[in-house]
N, C-alpha and C positions, 0 to 999 in steps of 0.2 A: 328888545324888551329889556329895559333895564333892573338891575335888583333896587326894588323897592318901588317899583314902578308900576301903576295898573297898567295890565293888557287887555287884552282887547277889543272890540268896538263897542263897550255899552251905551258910551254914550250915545255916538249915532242910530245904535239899536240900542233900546231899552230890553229887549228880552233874547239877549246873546249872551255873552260870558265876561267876566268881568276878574283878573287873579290877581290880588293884589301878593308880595311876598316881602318877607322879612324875615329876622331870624332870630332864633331865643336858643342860648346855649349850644351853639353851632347846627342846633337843626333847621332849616328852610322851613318857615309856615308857610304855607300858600291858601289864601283867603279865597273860596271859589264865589261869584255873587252873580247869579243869574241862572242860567242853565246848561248842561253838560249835555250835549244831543248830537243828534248827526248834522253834519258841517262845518261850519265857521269856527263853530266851538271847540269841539273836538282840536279840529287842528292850532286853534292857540294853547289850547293844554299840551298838545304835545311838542310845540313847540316851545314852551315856560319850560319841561320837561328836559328837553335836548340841552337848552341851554344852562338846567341846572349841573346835566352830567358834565358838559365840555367844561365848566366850571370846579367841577370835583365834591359838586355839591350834592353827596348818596343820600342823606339821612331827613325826608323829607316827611313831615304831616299834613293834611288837608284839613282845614275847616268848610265844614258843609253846612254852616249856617245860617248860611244866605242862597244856598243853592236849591232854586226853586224847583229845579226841573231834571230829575235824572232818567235817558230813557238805556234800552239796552246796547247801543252803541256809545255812550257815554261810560257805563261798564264796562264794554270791552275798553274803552280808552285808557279807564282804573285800571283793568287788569295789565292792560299793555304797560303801563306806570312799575308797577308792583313788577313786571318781569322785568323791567329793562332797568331798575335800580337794584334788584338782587343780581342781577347778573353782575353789576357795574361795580356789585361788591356791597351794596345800601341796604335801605328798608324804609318800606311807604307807613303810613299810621295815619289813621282816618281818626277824628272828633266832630261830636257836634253834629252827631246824625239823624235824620229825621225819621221820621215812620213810614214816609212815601217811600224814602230811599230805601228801607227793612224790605220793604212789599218788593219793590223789584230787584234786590238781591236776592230774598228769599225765593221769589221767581223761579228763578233762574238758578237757583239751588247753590248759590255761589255763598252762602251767608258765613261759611267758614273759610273762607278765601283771603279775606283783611283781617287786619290787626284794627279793632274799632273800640273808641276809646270817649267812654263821657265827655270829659272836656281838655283844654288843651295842655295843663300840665300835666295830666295823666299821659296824653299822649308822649310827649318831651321826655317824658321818664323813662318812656318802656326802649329810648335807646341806651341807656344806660343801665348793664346788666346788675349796678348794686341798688339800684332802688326800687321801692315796691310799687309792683301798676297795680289799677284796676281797670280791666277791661270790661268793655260794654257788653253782657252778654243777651246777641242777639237771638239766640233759640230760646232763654228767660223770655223777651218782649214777645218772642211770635206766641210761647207759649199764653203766655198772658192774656193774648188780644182774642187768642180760639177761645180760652174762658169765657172773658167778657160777654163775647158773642153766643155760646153758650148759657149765659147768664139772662139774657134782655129776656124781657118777658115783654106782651106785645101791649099797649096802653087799651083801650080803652076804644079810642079811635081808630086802631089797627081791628079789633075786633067788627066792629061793623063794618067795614070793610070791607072783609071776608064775607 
């Protein structure tokens, strides 16, 4: 897999994984487009992964969005990511995150576990200790969405229903 190169098999599968990668001010984007799940997937991510380390390439962001499908072995992949570049001396940073993907981190109780970040020069920033981030704050959305849901009143047609 080369840099700058798509991996995976999307094309042959339409609903596999697809990374594209590049880099903005020495950090590695890695574009994710398809789905993060157990098999195929998983192991071309960690495979983009490997090859960033032997590379020297710590300081990595993910864009997720294009990433249709995150289940919790694709989390454990994230997490795996996130340990095996701090160890390496790095740091991962997620942008670009969806609401599916909120529901199964919040799951899974992981939601304070990533650095998650609106969009991508937010992300790119937060390696660079003189500049100001803004982080995604996901315990704001989850709170927000138990509102909402608290909010709905039933229509009309919910009524008869009952």
């Amino acid at each position: 897999m080369c840099h700058g190169a798509v991996a995976g098999y999307a094309a042959a599968n339409p609903m596999s994984l697809e990374i594209t990668s590049r880099e903005q001010e020495g950090i590695e984007i890695l574009s994710l487009n398809g789905r993060l799940t157990f098999g195929q997937e998983d192991l071309d991510f960690r495979s983009e992964l490997d090859r960033l380390v032997k590379a020297g390439q710590l300081h990595v962001a993910l864009n997720l969005a294009d990433l249709r499908e995150l289940d919790t072995i694709g989390l454990g992949t994230l997490l795996f990511a996130l340990a095996k570049l701090r160890k390496a001396g790095g740091a991962l940073a997620i942008f670009n995150i969806k609401p599916a993907h909120i529901e199964v981190l919040t799951a899974t109780k992981l939601e304070s576990a990533f650095e998650v970040f609106h969009d991508e020069q937010d992300a790119v920033d937060s390696f660079f200790p003189d500049r100001e981030i803004k982080r995604y704050d996901i315990l704001q959305f989850v709170e927000s969405l138990k509102a909402n849901k608290a909010n709905i009143k039933p229509t009309e047609n919910d009524r008869q229903q009952l």
